[in-house]
C-alpha positions in Angstrom: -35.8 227.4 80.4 -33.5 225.0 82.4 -35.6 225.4 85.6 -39.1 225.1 86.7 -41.0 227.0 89.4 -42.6 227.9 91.4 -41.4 231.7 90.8 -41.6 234.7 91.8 -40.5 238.5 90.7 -39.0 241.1 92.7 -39.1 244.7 90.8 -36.9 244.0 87.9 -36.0 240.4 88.8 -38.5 237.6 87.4 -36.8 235.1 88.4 -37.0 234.7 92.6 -37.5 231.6 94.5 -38.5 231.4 97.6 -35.7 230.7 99.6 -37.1 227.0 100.6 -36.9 226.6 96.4 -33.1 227.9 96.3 -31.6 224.8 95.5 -33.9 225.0 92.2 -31.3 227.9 90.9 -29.4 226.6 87.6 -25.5 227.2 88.1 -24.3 230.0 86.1 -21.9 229.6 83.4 -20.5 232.4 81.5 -19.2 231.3 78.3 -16.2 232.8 76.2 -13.7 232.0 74.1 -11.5 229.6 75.4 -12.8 230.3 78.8 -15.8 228.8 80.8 -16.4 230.5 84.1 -19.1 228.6 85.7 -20.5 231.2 89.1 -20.6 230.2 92.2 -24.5 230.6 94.1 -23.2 233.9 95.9 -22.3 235.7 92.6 -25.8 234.1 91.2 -28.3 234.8 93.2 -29.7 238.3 95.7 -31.2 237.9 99.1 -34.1 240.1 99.2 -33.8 242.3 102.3 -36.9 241.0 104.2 -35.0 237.6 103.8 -37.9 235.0 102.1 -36.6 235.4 98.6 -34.0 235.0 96.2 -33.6 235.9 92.7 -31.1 235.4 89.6 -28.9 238.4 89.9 -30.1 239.3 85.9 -32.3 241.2 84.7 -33.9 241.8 81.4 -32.8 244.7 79.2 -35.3 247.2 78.8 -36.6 247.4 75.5 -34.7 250.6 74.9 -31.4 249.4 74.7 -29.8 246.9 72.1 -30.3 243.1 72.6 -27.3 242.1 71.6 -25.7 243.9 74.8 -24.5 242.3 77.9 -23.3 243.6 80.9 -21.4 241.5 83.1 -22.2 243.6 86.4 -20.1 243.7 89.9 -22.1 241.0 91.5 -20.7 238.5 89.3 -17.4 239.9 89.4 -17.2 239.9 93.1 -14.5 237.9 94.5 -12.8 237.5 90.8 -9.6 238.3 89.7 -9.7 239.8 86.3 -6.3 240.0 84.0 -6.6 242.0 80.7 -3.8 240.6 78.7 -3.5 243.6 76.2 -0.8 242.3 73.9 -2.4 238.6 73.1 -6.0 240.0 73.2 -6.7 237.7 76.4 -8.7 238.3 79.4 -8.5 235.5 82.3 -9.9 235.0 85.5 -9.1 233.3 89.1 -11.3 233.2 92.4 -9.9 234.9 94.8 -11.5 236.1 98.4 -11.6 239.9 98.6 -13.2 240.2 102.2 
């Protein structure tokens, strides 16, 4: 809703540009309490492999599974730190390069 084409999909991902439209990708923010962690592009969006698209790194749950899950996956976790703070019920996070 916060973008407009041209799009195209790529097996599960709807949401591909190609890569001349890349700039048309919204930033990323995830949002929770007391925490806003806005993504940068290289946790957003996947290259295809024959290099003229780009897609949202989301999909859409299949229809099997509950809507009110999320999954946070590893490609938006890449080159995060992630603390669990057990004791005050906390979670925080901090870039962090992990070449």
């Amino acid at each position: 809703k916060q973008v407009t084409g041209p799009f195209s999909s790529l097996g599960a991902f709807d949401t591909c540009f190609v890569k001349t439209y890349e700039t048309l990708a919204p930033a990323i923010t995830l949002r929770f309490t007391d925490l806003n962690l806005t993504l940068p592009m290289e946790n957003s969006l996947i290259h295809s492999s024959s290099g003229s698209l780009a897609c949202l790194a989301m999909a859409a749950a299949p229809s099997n599974v509950n809507s009110v899950l999320n999954v946070i996956a590893n490609f938006q976790q890449q080159n995060l730190r992630v603390l669990f703070d057990t004791v005050n019920n906390k979670v925080g996070i901090a870039r962090e390069l992990c070449n």
